[in-house]
Each structure stands twice: as structure tokens, then as C-alpha cells.
Backbone bond lengths (Angstrom), bond angles and torsions (degrees), N, CA, C in turn:
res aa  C-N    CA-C-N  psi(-1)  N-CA   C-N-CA  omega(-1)  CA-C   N-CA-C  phi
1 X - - - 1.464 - - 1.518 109.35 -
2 X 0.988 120.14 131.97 1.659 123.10 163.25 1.076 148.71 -35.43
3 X 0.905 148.50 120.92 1.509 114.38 -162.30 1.301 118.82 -107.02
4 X 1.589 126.00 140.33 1.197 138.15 -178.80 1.361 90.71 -164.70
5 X 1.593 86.12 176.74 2.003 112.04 -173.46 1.543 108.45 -84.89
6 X 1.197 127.75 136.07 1.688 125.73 173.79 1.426 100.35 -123.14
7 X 1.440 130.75 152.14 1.136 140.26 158.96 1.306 110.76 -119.60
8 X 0.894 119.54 119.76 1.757 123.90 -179.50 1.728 119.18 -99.38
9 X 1.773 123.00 168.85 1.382 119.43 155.69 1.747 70.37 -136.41
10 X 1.617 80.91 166.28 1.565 115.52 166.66 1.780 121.91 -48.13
11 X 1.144 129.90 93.90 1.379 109.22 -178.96 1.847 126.53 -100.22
12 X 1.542 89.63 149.64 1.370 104.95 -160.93 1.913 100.92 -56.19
13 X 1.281 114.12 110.14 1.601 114.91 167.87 1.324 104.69 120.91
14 X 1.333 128.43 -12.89 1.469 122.36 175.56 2.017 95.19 -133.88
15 X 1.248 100.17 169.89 1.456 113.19 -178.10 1.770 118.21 -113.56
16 X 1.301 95.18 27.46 1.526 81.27 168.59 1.865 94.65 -147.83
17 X 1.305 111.72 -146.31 1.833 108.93 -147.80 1.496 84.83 -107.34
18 X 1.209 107.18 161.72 1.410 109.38 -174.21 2.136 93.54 -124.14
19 X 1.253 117.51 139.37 1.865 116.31 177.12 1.389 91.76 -87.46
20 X 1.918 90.39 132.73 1.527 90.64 -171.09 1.583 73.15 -130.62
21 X 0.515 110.93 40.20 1.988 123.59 154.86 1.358 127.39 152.82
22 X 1.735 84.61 139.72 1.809 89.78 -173.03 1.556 114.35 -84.08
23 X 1.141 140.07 146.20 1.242 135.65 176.67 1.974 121.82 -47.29
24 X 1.039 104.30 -45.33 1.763 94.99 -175.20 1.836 84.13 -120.57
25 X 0.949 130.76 -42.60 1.923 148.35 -132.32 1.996 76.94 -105.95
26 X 0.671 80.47 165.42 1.373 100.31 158.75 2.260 99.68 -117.01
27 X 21.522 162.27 -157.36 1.157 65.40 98.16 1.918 107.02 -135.32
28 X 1.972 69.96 117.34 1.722 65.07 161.08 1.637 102.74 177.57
29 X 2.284 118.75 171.44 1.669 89.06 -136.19 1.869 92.08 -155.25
30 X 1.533 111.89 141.86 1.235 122.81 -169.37 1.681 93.92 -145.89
31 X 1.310 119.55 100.09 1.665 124.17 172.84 1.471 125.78 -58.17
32 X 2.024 117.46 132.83 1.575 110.65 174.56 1.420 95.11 -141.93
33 X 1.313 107.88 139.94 1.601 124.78 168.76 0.969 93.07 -98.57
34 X 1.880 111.51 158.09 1.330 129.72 153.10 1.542 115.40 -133.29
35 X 1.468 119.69 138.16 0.756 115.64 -167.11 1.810 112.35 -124.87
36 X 1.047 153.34 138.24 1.407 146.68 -130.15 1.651 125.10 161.76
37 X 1.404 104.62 128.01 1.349 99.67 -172.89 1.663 104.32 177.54
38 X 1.403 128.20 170.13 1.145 115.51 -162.62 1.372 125.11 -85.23
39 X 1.405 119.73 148.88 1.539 95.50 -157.92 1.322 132.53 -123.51
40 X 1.630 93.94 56.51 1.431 116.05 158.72 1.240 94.29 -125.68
41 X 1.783 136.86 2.08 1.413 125.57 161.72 1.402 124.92 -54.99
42 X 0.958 131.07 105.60 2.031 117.59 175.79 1.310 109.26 -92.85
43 X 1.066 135.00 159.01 1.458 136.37 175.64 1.349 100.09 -147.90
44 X 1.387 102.07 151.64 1.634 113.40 -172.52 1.886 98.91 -89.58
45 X 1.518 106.10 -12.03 1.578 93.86 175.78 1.568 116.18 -83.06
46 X 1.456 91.64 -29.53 1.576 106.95 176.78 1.333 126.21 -48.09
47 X 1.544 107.27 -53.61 1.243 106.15 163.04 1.453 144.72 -76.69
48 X 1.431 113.82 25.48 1.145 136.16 178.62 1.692 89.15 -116.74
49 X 0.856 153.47 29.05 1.798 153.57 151.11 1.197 83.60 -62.85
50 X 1.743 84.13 150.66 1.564 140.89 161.00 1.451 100.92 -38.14
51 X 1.162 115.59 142.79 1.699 126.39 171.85 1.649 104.35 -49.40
52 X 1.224 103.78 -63.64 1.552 108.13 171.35 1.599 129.14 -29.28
53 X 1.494 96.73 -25.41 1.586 109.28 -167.82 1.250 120.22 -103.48
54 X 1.492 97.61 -31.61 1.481 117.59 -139.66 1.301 109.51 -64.38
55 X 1.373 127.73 -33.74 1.824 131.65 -177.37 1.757 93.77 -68.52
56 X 1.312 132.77 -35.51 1.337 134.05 -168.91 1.759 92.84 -64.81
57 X 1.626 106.83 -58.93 1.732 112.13 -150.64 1.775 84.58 -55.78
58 X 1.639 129.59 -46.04 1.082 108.10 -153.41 1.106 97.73 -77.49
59 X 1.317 160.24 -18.01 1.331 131.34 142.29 1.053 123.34 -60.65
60 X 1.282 139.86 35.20 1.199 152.38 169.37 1.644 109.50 44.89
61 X 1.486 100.47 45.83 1.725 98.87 -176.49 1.779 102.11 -86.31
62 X 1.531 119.48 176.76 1.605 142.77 168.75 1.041 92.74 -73.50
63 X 1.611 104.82 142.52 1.635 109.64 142.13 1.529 107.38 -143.49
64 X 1.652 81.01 131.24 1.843 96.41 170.46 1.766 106.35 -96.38
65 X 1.135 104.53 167.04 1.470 129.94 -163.37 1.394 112.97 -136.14
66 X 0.931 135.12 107.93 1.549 135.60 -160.66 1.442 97.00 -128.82
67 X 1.608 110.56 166.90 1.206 128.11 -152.75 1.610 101.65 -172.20
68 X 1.447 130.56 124.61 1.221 130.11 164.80 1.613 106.42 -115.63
69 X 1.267 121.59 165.15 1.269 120.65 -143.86 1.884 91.00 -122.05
70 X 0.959 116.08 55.38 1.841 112.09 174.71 1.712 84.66 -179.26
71 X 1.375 99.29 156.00 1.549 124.04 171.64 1.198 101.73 -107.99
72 X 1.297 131.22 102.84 1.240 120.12 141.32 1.699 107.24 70.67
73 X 1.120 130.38 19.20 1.232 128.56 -171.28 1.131 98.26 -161.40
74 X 1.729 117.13 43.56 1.658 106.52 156.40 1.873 117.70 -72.75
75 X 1.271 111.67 -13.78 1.431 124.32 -155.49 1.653 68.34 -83.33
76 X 1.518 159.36 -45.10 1.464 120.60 178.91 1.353 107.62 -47.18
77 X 1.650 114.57 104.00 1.410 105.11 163.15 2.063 87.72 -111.80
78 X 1.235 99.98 106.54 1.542 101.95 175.18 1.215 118.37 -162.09
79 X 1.417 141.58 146.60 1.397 138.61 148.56 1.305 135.72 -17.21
80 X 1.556 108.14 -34.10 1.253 116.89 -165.78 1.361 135.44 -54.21
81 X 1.470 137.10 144.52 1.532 118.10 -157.82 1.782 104.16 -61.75
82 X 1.057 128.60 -41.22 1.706 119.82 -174.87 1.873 107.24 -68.98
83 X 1.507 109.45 14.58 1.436 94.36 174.02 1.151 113.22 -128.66
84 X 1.383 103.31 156.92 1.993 114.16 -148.07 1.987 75.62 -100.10
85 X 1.369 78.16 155.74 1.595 100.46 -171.29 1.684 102.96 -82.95
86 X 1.573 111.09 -38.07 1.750 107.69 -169.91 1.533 97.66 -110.52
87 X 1.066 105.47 -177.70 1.819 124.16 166.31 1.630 107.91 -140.28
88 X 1.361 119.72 110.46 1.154 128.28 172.35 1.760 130.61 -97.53
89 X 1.353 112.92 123.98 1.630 94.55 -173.43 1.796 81.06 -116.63
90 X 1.623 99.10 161.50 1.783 101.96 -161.39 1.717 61.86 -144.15
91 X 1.818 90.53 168.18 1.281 111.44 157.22 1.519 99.09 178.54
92 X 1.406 92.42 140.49 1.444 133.15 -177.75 1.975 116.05 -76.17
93 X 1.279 115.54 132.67 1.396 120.20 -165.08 1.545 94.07 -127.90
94 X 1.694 138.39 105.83 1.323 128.82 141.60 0.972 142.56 -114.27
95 X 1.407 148.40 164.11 1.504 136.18 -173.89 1.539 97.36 -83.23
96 X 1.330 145.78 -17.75 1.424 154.34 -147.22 1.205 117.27 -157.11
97 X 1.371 98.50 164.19 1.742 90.98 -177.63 2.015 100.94 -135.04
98 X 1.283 78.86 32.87 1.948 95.68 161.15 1.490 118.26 -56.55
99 X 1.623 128.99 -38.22 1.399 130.55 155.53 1.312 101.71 -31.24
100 X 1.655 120.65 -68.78 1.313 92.74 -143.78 1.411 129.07 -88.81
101 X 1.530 103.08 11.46 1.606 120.15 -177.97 1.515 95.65 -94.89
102 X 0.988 129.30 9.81 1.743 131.88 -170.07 1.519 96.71 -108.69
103 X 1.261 105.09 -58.81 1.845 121.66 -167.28 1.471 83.28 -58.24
104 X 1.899 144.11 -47.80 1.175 130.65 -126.55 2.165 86.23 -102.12
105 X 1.305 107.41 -35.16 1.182 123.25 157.00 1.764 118.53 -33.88
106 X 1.698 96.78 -63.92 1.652 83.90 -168.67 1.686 109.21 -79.36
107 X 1.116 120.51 -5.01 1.483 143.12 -164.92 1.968 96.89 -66.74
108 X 1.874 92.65 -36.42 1.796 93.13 -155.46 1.669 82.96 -85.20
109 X 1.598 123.34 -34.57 1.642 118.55 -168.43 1.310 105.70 -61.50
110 X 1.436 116.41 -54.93 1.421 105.66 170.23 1.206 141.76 -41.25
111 X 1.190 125.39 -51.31 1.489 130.00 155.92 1.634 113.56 -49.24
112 X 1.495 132.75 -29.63 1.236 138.67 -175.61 1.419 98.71 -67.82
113 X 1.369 104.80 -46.80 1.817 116.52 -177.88 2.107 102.91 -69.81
114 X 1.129 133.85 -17.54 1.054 135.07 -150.61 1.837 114.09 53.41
115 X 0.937 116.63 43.31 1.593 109.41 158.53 1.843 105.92 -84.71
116 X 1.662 94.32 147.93 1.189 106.79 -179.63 1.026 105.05 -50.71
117 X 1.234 144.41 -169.90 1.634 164.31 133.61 1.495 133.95 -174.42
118 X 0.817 129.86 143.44 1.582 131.58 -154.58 1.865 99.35 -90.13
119 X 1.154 134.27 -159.45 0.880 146.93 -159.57 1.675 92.85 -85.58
120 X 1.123 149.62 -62.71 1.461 165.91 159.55 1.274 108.92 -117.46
121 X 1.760 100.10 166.22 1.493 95.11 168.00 1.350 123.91 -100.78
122 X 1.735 100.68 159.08 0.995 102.34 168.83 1.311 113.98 -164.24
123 X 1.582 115.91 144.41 1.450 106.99 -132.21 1.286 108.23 -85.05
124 X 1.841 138.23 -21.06 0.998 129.08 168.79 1.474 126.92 -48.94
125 X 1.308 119.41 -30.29 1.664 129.32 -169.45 1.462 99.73 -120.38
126 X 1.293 126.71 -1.86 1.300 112.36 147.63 1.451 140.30 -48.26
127 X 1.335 136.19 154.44 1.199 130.62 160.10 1.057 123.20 -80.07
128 X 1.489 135.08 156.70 1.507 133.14 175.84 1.559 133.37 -33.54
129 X 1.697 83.76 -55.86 1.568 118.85 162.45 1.334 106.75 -32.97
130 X 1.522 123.25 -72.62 1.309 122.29 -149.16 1.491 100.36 -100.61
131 X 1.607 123.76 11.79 1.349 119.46 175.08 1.589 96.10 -96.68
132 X 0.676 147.87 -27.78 1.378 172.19 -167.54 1.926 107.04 -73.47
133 X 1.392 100.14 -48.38 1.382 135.10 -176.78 1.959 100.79 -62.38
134 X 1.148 94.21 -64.23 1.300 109.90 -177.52 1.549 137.71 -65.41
135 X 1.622 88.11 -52.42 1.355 91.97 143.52 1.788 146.93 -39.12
136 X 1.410 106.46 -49.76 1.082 136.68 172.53 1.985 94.25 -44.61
137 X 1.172 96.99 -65.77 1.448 105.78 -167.71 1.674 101.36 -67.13
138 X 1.594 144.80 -37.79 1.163 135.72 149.97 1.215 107.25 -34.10
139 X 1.124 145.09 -49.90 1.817 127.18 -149.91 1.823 95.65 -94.39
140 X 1.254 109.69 3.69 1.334 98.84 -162.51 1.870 94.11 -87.90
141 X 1.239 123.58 -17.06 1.240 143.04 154.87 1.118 135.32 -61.96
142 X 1.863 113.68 165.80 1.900 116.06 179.78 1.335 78.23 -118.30
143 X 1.049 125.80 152.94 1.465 149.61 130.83 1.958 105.48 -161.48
144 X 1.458 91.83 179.14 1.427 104.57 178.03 1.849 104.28 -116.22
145 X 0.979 115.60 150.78 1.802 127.93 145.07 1.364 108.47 -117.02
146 X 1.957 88.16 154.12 1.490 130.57 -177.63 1.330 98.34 -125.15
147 X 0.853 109.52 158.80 1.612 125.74 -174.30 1.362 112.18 -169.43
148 X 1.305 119.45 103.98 1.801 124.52 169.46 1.747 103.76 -103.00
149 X 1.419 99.61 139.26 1.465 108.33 -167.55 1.217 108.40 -132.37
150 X 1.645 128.13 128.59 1.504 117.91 -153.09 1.488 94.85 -144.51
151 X 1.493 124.12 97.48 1.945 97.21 179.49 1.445 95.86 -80.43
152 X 1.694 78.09 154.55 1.756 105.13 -162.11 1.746 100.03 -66.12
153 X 1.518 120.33 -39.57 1.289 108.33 -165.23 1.858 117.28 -78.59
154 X 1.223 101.52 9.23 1.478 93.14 -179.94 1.997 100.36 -110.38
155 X 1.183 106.22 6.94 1.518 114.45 161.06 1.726 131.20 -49.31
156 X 0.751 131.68 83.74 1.722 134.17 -176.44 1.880 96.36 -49.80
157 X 1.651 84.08 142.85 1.582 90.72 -166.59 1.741 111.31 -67.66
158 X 1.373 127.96 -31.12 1.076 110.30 149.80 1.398 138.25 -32.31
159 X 1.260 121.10 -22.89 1.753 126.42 -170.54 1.122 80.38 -96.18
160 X 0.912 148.82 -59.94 1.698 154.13 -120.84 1.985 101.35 -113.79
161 X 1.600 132.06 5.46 0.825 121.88 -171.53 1.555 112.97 -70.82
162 X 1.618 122.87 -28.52 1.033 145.79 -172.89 1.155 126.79 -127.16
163 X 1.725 136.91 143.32 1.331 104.10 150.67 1.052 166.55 -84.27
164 X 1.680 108.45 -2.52 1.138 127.97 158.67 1.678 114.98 -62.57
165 X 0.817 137.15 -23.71 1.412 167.28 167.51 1.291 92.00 -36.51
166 X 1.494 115.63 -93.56 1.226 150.24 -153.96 1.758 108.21 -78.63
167 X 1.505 101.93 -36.91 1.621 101.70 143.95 1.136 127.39 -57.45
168 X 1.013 128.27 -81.84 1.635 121.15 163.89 1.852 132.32 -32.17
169 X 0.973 108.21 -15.86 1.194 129.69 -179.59 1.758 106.14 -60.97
170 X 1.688 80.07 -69.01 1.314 99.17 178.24 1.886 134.97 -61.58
171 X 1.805 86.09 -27.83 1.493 87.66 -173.34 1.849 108.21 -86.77
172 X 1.568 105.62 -17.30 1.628 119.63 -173.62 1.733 77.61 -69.52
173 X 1.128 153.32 -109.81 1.134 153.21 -159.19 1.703 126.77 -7.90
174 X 1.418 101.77 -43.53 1.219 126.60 -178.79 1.819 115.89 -71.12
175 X 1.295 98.83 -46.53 1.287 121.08 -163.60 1.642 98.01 -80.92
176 X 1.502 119.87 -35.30 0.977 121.66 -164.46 1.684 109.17 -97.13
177 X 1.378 118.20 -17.05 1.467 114.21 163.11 1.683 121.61 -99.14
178 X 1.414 105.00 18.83 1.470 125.20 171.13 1.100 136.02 -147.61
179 X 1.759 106.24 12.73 2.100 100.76 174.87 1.997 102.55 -96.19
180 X 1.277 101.05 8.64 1.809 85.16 156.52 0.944 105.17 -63.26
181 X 1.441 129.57 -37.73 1.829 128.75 -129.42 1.304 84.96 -87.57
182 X 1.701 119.01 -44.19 1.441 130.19 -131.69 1.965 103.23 -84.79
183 X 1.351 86.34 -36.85 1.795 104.49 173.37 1.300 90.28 -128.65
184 X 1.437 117.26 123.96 1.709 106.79 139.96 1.151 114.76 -103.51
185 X 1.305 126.11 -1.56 1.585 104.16 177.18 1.808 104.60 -116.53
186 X 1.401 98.93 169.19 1.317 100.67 -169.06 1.561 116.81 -74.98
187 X 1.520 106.19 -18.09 1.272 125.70 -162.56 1.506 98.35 -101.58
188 X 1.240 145.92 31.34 1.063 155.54 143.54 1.045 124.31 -55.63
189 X 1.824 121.14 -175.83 2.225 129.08 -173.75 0.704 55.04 -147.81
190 X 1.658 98.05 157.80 1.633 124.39 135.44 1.870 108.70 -146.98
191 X 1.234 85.78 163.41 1.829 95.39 -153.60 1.709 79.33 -137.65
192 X 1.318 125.06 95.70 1.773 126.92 130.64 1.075 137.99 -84.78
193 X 1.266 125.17 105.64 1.377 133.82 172.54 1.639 113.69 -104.53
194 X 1.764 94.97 134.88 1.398 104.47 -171.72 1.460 95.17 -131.68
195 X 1.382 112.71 160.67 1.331 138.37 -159.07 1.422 103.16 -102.05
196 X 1.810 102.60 111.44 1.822 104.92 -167.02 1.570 110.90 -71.48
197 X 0.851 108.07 157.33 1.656 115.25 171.53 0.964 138.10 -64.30
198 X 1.402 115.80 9.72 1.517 133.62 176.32 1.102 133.63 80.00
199 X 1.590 119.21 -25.30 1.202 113.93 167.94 1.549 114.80 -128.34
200 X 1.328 123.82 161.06 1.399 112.43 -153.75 1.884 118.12 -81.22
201 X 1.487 88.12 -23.70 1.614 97.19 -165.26 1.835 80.67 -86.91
202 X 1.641 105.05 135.19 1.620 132.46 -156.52 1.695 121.63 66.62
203 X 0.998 102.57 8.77 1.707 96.03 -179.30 1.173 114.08 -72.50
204 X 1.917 114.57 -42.78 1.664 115.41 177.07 1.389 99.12 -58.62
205 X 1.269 148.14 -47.53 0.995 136.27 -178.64 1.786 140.47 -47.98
206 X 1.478 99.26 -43.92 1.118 138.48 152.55 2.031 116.02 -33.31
207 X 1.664 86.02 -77.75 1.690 113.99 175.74 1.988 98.25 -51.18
208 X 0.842 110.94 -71.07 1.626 129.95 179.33 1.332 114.34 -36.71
209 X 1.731 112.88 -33.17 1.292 120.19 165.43 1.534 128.42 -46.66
210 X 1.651 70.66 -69.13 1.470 98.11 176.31 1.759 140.71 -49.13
211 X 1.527 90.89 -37.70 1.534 118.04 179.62 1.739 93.70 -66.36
212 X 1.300 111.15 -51.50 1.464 99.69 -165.43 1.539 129.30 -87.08
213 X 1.715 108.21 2.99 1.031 112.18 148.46 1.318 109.76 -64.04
214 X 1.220 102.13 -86.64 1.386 104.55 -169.65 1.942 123.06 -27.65
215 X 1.381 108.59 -14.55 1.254 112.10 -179.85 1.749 107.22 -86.65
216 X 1.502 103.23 -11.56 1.482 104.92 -165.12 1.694 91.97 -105.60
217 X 0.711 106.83 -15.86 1.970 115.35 -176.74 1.274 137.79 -80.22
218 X 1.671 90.62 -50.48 1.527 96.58 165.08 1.135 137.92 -136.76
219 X 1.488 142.60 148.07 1.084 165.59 -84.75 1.620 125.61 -107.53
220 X 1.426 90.43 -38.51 1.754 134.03 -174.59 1.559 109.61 -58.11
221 X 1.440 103.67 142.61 1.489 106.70 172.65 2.016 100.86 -45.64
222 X 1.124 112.05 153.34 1.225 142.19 163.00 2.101 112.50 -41.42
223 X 1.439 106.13 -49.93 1.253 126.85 173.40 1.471 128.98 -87.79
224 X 1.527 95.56 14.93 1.992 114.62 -172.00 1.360 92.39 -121.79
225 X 0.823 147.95 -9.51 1.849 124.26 178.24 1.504 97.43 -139.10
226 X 1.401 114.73 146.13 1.467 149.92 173.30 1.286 114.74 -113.57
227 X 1.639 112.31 119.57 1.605 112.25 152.31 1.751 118.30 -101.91
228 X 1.334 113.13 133.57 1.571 117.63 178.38 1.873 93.82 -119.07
229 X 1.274 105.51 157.12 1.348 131.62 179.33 2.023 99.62 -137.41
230 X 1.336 92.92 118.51 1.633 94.73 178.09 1.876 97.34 -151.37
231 X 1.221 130.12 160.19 1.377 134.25 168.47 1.378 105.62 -48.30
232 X 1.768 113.23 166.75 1.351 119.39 -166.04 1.728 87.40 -93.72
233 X 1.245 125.39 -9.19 1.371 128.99 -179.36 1.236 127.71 -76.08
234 X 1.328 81.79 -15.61 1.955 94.82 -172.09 1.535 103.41 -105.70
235 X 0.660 127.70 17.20 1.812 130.25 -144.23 1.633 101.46 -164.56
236 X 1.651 130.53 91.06 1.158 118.03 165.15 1.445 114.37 -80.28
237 X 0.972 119.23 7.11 1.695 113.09 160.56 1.638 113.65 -76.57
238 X 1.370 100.18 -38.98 1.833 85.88 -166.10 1.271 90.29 -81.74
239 X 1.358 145.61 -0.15 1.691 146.03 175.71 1.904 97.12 -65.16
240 X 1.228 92.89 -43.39 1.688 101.90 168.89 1.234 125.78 -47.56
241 X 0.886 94.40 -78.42 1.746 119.01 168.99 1.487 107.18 -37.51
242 X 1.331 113.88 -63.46 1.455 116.41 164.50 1.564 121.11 -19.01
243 X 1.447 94.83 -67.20 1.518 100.78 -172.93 1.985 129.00 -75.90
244 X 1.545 90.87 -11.20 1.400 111.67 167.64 1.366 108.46 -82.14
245 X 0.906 118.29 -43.92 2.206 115.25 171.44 1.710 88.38 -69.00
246 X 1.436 140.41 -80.89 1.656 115.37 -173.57 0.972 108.91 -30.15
247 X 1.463 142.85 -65.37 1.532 136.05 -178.84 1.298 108.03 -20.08
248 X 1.159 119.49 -67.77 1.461 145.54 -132.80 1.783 94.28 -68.22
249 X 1.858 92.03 -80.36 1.618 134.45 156.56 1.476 108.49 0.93
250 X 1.635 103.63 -77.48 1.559 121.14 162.34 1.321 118.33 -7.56
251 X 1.851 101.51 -74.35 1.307 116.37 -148.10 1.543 96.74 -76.62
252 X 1.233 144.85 -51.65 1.401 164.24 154.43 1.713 112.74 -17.17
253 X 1.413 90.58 -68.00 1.790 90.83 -167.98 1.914 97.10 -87.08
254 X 1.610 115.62 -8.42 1.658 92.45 -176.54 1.419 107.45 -127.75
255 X 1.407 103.84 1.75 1.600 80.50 -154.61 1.764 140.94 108.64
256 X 1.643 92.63 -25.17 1.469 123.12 -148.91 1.693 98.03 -96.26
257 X 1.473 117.29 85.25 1.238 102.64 -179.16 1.643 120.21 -87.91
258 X 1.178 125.47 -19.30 1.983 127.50 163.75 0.997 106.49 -14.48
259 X 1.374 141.67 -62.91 1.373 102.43 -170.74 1.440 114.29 -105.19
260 X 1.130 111.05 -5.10 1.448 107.43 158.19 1.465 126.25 -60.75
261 X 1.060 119.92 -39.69 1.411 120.14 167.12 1.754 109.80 -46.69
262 X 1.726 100.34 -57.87 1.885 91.33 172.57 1.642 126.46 -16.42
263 X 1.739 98.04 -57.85 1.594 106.78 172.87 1.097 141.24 -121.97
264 X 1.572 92.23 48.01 1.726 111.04 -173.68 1.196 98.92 -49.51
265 X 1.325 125.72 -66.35 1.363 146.01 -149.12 1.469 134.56 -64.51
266 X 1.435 86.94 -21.04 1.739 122.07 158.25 1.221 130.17 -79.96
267 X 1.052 129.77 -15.59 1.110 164.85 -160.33 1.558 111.20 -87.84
268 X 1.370 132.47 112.72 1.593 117.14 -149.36 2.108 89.12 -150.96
269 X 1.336 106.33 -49.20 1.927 73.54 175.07 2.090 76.25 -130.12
270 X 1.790 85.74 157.09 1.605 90.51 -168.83 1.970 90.61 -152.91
271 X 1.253 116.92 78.26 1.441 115.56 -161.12 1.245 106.70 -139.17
272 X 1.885 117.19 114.05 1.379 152.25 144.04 1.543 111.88 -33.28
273 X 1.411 100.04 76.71 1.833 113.36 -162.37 1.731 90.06 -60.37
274 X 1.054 142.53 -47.52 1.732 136.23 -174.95 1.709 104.02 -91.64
275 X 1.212 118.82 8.02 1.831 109.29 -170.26 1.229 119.24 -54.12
276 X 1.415 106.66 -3.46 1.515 127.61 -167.78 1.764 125.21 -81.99
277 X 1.788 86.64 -40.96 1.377 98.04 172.46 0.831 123.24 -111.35
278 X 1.310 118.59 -177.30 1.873 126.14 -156.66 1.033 97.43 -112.08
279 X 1.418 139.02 -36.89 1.530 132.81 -127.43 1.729 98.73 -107.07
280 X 1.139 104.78 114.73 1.676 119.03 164.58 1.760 145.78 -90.92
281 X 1.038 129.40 88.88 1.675 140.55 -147.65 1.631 104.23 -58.99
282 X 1.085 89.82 -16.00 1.636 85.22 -178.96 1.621 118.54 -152.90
């Protein structure tokens, strides 16, 4: 973990302190970009964004990129050997959306080379080769990561009744010890897009979450920030994001720091919202 200063209070549903500020900065996985910036800024990279983005970049809005670290199977809250001990939601902060014309770039060389590859990437069913690949093309970039980290068993069953619940839980926490970083000025856009859950029955729920963090978080006129929900397939940013929560994921549930090291350095708030307490519900 990084180091910086946290100040915590007690939060309602878990038993230990939650950092409700970072000093300079402000397992399992669902990807969100954000994208943000001032908005009479134009940039000539900006307007080369993703379709998804692109009416935001030309107002020269942010976009974050988010990523939660479980499919659809946060409700395993159990011991059992197939269940990951934490739940991580990450999200990605850039001025541009130059990543994702790079990722869509090395996507066409690879196939030129005949390496396997699946439909997009993504870093669990990736090969070494092409994690390696990708990476390469992350560092070639600026952005920042966030990362809120919550193990599931020190969750009070109220948090944990649902998963939208317990989604939201997690992302109000996240959002809220990192949208200084994400906007600092008041006169800012912002454009988050998160990676839907795949199937339709819970998504409004999901989406609805999300919107109302973000309504409780940040700062901005009402008519300055956008949330979109689209597949991680359609979207080589949240493919990003993706692979920045595995990073993360890795290091947490194994031990396994390689590719975390890739984006140590990117890496800006990284905080174990219960690390504080002992006490486990299940």
C-alpha cells in the first residue's frame, strides 16, 4: 500500500475506521473510467475519445473508469475455498482518452502477429504474453488509480443484505475519499463510465446506485457530470480498469505483487476501509 496519512471515523456496517482523507492525493471485479477536466479546456487528444466519451471530451469533461473486483457473486459472503476474502472497486482518472485508441491499436498487431486473444482484454483469461503486452501500453500513459478495499467478512449483515447494497456501499466510500482528486475545481465535467453486469434483471439497480453516489459526492452543477454503463467489450477503457483492479486483486487475495508493481506508481489512494478492526460476521 502507499503511503500517505488517513484520518478515519467509525463506519456504520463495518468495525473498523474508514480514511476520510488522504494527505496530499485524495476479491472480486466490475470496471469504471472517469474522465474530467475543465470545461472551457479543449484538447486535441480529447477530441479523438471513444464514441462513448466523445460529446463529454468535446466539452472538455473527466472521465473516470471504474472497476469492481467480483462478478456478480459478491452475495458469496462465505469461507468457502472458491471465495475471495476482499471485494475491491478501483477507478481510473484521465485527462484523455489516448489509452483507449492504443489498447484498440495493440489489439489489431496482435492478431497481425497471430497471438490468441479473446474478444477484448481481460486480464484474468489473458495470457502472460499479452498481460505483459498491455501493460507495456498502460505505462505508456498519465492517469491516476483509486482503489477501496473492504474484506467481505467483517461486513455487518445490514451492508451485506443485498448486492446492490453492498455495491454501493463500497463505491459511496470510494468516491467520497477521492472526488477532490477527481474534480478539483468547481467549474469542471465529469463523464463515469462503469462496466454493466451483464445481465439485465439488477442493472437499474446497480446504475441507480451508482448515480446516487455520485450525486452525494460531488460538488458540480447537476448538468456537468455523466454516468454511462456499457460492456467491458465495448469500452477499451474499462478493459483498463479491468486490469488495474487484477493488479490490485492479485496483491490482496495472493500475495502476488508482479503486476502490481507494473502500477505501483499510479496508484494514488489504496485504503482497507475495515483494516482497523478485528471482528468478523462470518
Amino acid at each position: 500500500m502507499r503511503s500517505a496519512e488517513f484520518r478515519g471515523k467509525r463506519v456504520n456496517g463495518g468495525n473498523g475506521t474508514a480514511g476520510v482523507h488522504v494527505a496530499d492525493h485524495a476479491v472480486q471485479h466490475f470496471p469504471v473510467w472517469v474522465f474530467s477536466s475543465h470545461r472551457n479546456r479543449r484538447s486535441r487528444a480529447a477530441e479523438k475519445c471513444s464514441a462513448s466519451a466523445s460529446a463529454a471530451a468535446s466539452r472538455g469533461a473527466r472521465c473516470v473508469a471504474s472497476c469492481s473486483q467480483t462478478r456478480l457473486v459478491i452475495s458469496n459472503f462465505s469461507r468457502k475455498r472458491n471465495a475471495s476474502r476482499y471485494f475491491i472497486v478501483c477507478a481510473m482518472k484521465m485527462d484523455n482518452c489516448e489509452l483507449g485508441h492504443d489498447l484498440l491499436r495493440l489489439r489489431r498487431d496482435l492478431l497481425w502477429d497471430n497471438v490468441p486473444i479473446p474478444d477484448y482484454f481481460h486480464a484474468t483469461k489473458d495470457t502472460p504474453y499479452v498481460r505483459d503486452r498491455v501493460y507495456e501500453v498502460l505505462n505508456q500513459h498519465d492517469f491516476e488509480i483509486y482503489a477501496q478495499i473492504l474484506e467481505k467478512s467483517k461486513a455487518q449483515r445490514q451492508i451485506r443484505e443485498s448486492q446492490h447494497r453492498f455495491y454501493k456501499h463500497a463505491w459511496y466510500y470510494l468516491f467520497r475519499h477521492t472526488m477532490r482528486r477527481i474534480i478539483p475545481r468547481l467549474d469542471d465535467q465529469l463523464m463515469v463510465t462503469t462496466a454493466s453486469i451483464g445481465v439485465k434483471k439488477g442493472q437499474a439497480d446497480f446504475s441507480d446506485a451508482i448515480r446516487d453516489v455520485l450525486e452525494q459526492t460531488q460538488k458540480i452543477d447537476a448538468g456537468s457530470w455523466r454516468a454511462s454503463f456499457c460492456s467491458s467489450a465495448s469500452d477499451p477503457l474499462l478493459q483498463a480498469a479491468d486490469y488495474c483492479t487484477w493488479a490490485i486483486q492479485r496483491k490482496w487475495e495472493r500475495g502476488d505483487e508482479r503486476a502490481y508493481d507494473r502500477v505501483r506508481q499510479k496508484i494514488k489512494y489504496e485504503f482497507d476501509l475495515w483494516g482497523r478492526g478485528d471482528k468478523h460476521y462470518y
